[in-house]
N, C-alpha and C positions, 0 to 999 in steps of 0.2 A: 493604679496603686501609687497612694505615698505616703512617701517614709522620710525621714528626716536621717540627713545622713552626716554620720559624727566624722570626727576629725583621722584620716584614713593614716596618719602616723601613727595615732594611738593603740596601745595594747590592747588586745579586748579580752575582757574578764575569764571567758572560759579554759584561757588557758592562764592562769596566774602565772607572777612572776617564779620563774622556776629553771631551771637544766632540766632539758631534755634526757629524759634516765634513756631513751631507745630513739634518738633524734633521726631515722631512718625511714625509709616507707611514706606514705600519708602523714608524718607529722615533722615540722621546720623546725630544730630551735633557733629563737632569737635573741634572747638576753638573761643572762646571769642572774639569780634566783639571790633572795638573803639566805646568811648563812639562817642552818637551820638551829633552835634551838636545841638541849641537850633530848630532852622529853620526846622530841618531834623526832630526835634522831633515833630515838629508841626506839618508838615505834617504827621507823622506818626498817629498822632491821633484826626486830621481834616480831611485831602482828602485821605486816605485811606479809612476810612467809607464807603466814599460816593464811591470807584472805586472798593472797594472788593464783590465777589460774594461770598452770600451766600449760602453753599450748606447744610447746616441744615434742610432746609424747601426745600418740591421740588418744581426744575427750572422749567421755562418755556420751554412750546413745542419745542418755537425757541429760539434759544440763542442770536439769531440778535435783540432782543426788549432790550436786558440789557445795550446796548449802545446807546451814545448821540442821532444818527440817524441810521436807521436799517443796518445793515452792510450785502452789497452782500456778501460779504464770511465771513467766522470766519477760524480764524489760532491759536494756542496753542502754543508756546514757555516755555519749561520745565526748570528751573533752567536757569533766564534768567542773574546772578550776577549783575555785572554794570549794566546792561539796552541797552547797545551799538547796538547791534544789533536791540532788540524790537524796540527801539524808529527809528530809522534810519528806517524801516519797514514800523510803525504805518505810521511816515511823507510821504515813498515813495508813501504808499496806503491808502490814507484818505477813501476808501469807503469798503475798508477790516475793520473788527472789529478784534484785537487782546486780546486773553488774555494771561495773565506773570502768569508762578506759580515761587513763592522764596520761600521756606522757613525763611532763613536768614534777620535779622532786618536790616542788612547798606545794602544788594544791593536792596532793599526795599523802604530804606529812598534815596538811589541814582535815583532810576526811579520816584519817585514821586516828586524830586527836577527837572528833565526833564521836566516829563509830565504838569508839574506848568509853566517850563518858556516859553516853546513850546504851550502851549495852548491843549494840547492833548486831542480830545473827543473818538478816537477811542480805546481806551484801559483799559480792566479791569483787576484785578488783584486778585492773591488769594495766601493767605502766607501761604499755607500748603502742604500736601502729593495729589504728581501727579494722582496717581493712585486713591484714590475719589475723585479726581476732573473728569477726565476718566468715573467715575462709574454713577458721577453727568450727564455728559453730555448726552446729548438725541442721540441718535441711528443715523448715517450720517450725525451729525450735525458740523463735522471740517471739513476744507478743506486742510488743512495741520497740522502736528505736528513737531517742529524742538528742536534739543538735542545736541546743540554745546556745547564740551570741558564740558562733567561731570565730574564727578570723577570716577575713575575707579578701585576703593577700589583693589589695587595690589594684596592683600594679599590671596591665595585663599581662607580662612576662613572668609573675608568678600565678596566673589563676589555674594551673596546672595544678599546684598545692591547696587548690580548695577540696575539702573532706569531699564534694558533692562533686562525682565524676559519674560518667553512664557506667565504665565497672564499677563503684563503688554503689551505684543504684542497683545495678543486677545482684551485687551479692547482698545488698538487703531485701532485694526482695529474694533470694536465695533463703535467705535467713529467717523471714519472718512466718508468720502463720498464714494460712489465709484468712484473711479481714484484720489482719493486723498492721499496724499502723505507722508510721513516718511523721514526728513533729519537728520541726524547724521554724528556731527564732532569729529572727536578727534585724535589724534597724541601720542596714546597707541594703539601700535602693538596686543596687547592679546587684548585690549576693542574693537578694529574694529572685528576683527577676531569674536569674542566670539557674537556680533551685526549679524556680517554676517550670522553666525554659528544659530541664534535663527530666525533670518529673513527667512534663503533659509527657516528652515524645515515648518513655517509659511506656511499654503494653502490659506493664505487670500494675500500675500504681494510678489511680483517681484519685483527685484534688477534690474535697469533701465541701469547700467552703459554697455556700447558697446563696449569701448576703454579704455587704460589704461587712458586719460586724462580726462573721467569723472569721476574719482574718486579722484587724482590728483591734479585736480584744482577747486577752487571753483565755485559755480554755478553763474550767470550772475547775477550783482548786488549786488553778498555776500557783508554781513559790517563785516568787520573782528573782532574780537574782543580786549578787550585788553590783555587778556592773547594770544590770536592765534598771534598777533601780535610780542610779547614777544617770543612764541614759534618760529616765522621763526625768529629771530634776533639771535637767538640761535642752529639754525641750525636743528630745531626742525619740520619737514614735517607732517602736518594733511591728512586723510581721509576726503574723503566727498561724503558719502554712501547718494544716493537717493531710497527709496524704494517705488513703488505703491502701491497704494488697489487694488487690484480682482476685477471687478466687481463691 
């Protein structure tokens, strides 16, 4: 495999610049977010209320009752930054239910400036660490999980904080359905590698790709993002690792 691998100081889009609202668990903050406007702030502290899951108190059985109308499928989207891809999603599948985890307060106040002009009923949101949200979710209750462009902490004394840990593999596959599914983006030669490296030894999870052009090219109807977008202008080539459930 190769991948073209961007400048490992750089921030990488999935998590915008932003404050960590829940900097604890699974997610690092690193730098100081712009203030946010008046309108961003409203929404921050009106229609998030009402879109965030609490996971304080235990969920319901189904996760499909937490949204507007009951959603045939539920999908997770990890560190979703801008929103670009969630909302492009939520729109393509009105009867899929999505939820966004962010840590971060502006790509936060970005999706709920979306989800407001769009009219968005399909999507909740939750501004903290992946992994209990994973722990929250009820037993086959996702139908996909997707991890485009994290951050891939270079360093090896923080690859600790990479989202892609063997617990964090068990509780998605804890999470998911069976034949449901695991996508990871990223265009860091060591983070694909190191994902593949925790996926093969996984006895819950196959690596779906036949050809080198499933891995290569994005899957049918990807919304790019805006950092992946920046990364091919730069000469910058992503993975796009599909993994199943077992059973």
């Amino acid at each position: 495999m190769s991948i073209a691998t961007r400048d490992p100081t750089s921030r990488d889009a999935s998590s915008d610049d932003g404050v960590a609202i829940q900097p604890h668990g699974s997610f690092f903050g690193r730098r100081k977010g712009h203030k946010l406007r008046s309108r961003q702030a409203d929404l921050i502290e009106h229609l998030l209320p009402r879109l965030a899951l609490d996971i304080a108190s235990p969920g319901p059985p189904d996760l499909a009752v937490v949204f507007d109308a009951p959603a045939a499928d539920i999908r997770l989207e990890i560190g979703f930054g801008g929103g670009e891809h969630l909302i492009a999603e939520a729109r393509a599948f009105p009867k899929v239910g999505f939820i966004g985890c962010e840590p971060y307060v502006n790509g936060m106040a970005k999706i709920l400036t979306q989800i407001e002009a769009h009219n968005i009923g399909n999507i909740r949101l939750f501004a903290g660490d992946a992994a209990e949200l994973l722990a929250f979710a009820p037993r086959h209750s996702l139908a996909r999980i997707d991890l485009i462009h994290p951050d891939p902490w270079p360093k090896r004394r923080h690859w600790k904080r990479r989202f892609v840990q063997d617990a964090t593999v068990a509780a998605m596959a804890r999470a998911l359905k069976p034949h449901g599914e695991f996508r990871f983006v990223s265009d860091i030669n060591d983070y694909c590698a190191w994902t593949l490296a925790h996926l093969s030894r996984s006895p819950d999870f196959i690596w779906t790709a036949e050809r080198a052009s499933d891995w290569r090219l994005p899957w049918v109807d990807y919304t790019m993002t805006r950092y992946g977008a920046k990364a091919e202008r730069e000469g910058r080539h992503a993975a796009y690792l599909r993994f199943r459930k077992v059973g």
